[in-house]
N, C-alpha and C positions, 0 to 999 in steps of 0.2 A: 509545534514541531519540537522533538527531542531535539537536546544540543548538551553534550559534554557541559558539566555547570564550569572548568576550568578553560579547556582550549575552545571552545564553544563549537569544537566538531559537530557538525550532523549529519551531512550525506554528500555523496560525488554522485555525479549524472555517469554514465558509462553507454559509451553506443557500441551494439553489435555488429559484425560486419561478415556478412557472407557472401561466399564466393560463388557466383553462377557463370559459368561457362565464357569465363577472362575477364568478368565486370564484376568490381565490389554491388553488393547490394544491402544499403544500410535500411536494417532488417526495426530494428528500432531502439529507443533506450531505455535505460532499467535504472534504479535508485541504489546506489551504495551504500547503505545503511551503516553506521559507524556502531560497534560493538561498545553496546553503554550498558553499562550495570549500577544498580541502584547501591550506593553506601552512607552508613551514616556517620561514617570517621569525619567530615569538614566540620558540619553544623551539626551538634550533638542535639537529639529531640526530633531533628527533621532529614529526609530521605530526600539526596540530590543522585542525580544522573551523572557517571561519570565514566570516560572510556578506558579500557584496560590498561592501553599506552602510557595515562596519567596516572592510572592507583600500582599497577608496576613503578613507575618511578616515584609515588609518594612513600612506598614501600620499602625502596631503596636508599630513600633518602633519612626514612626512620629507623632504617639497619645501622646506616654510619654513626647516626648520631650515638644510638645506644654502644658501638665498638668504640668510637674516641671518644 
C-alpha cells in the first residue's frame, strides 16, 4: 500500500448514502486515495512518495529559509 513517506497518509474509507423514498440506503464504500506524487528532494538517488499537503509545506518551509 502507498503511504506518504512523511505523514504516512494513505486512504480514508468514505460511505455513500442515498436517499430512497424517507430511508437512507447506504449504497456502499469507496477508497480515498491520498494525492501522492513521487519526489526526490528527501533522499537524493531514490524516488519516495509523498502528499502534496507535505511537499507544499517543504516548499514553504525552504522559501523562509532562503528570505532570512
Amino acid at each position: 500500500m502507498r503511504a506518504c513517506y512523511i505523514c504516512k497518509k494513505s486512504y480514508n474509507t468514505a460511505v455513500s448514502r442515498l436517499l430512497l423514498r424517507g430511508k437512507y440506503n447506504p449504497t456502499g464504500t469507496k477508497k480515498q486515495k491520498a494525492n501522492l506524487k513521487p519526489t526526490s528532494k528527501l533522499i537524493p538517488g531514490k524516488r519516495v512518495y509523498v502528499c502534496v499537503q507535505c511537499l507544499k509545506s517543504m516548499s514553504k518551509k525552504a522559501q523562509s529559509k532562503v528570505v532570512n
